[in-house]
Residue, then its C-alpha position, 0 to 999 in steps of 0.5 A: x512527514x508522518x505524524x501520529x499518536x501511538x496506540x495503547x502501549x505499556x510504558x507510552x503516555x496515551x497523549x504523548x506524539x510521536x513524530x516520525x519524519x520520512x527521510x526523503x533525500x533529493x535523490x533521484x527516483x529508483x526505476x521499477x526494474x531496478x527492483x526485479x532480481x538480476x537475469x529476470x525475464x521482463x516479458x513474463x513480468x505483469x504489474x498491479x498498482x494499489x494504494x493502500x495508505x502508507x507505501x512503507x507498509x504495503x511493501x512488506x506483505x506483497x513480498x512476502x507471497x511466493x511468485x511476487x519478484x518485487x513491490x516498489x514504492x511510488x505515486x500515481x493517480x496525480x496531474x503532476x509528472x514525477x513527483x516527489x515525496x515532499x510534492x505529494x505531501x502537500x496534497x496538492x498533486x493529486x497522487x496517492x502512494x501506492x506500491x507496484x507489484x510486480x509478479x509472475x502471474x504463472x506463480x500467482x494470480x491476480x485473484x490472490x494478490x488482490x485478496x492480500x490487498x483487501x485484507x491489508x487495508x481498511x475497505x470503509x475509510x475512503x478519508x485516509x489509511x489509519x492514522x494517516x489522512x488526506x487524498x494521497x493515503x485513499x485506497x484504490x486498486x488501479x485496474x491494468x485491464x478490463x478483467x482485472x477490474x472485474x475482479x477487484x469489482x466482484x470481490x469490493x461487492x462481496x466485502x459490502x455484502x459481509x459488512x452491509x456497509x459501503x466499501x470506500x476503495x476506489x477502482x480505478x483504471x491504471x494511471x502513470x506509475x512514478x516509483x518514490x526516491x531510493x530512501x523508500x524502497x524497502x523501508x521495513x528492511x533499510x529502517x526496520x525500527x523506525x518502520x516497526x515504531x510508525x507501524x505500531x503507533x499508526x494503529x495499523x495491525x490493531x485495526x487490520x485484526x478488528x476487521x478481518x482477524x488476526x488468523x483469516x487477514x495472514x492467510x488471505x481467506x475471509x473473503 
């Protein structure tokens, strides 16, 4: 369950809640593969685990970038093997949520896709994501490989030097990756009002454009 208070909007009353339930459903998880287009070439498919608060809406900003073939919602990071929304949202597994990108890295590279990351997160809140809070919205890039880590570590230093603070996203090495039940994949099209009403009343955009500016967070350049 996601509960939050909406932002400042024409119409809303500043202290009335709004609660939006996530319609987890008992239904079985859907694989990773599932979400690659039909006649795809598994073998040039590489994958980046990032966590960046709400699953819900890292999907939509990964999908949209030319070369990436699917972004799945799951969990990794836990104790717990194949876990469900409603475990994970007892903050007791360990998890966080996270997206798998699946990309061709001959039509992106990693570089690229870690700066769309950067600049969909908050980097200096290690507590949460907005208005989301607790260990299963903490940041975190879950490095594949020794040069991916090195990457996400070379552009977390950067983001210290540009807001002299403390960058609170956590590298990690990659850990199991269990994708979320069906009823979450691709939320922001399935649910598309529900997703936008959660979006605008976390606060999410309102405190992206504070961060990096509406203009260089859409095109990935104030790194």
């Amino acid at each position: 369950m996601r509960v939050f208070l909406p932002s400042s909007v024409a119409g809303l009353s500043a202290l009335a809640a709004i609660v939006f339930a996530a319609c987890a459903s008992p239904s079985a998880p859907a694989p990773a593969s599932a979400a690659l287009p039909t006649g795809t070439d598994t073998a040039a498919v590489d994958t980046l685990v990032l966590a960046g608060g709400c699953f819900w809406c890292m999907e939509k900003p990964f999908e949209q970038i030319d070369g990436v073939l699917a972004a799945v919602s799951g969990f990794a990071g836990g104790h717990v093997a194949n876990p469900t929304y409603e475990q994970v949202g007892t903050k007791t597994t360990g998890h966080l949520e996270v997206v798998q990108v699946l990309y061709n890295a001959s039509r992106v590279s990693p570089e690229t896709l870690l700066r769309a990351y950067w600049h969909n997160v908050d980097p200096l809140d290690g507590g949460g994501q907005f208005c989301d809070r607790g260990e299963p919205y903490r940041p975190a890039i879950f490095a594949p490989t020794p040069a991916i880590r090195a990457l996400a570590e070379q552009q977390r230093d950067a983001l210290a030097a540009r807001f002299s603070r403390e960058i609170a996203v956590e590298i990690r090495d990659a850990a199991p990756f269990y994708p979320a039940e069906a009823t979450h994949q691709d939320f922001y099209r399935t649910n598309r009002a529900h997703y936008e009403r959660y979006r605008l009343g976390c606060g999410r955009d309102a405190r992206l454009d504070a961060l990096w500016g509406a203009t260089a967070r859409v095109a990935g350049d104030a790194l």
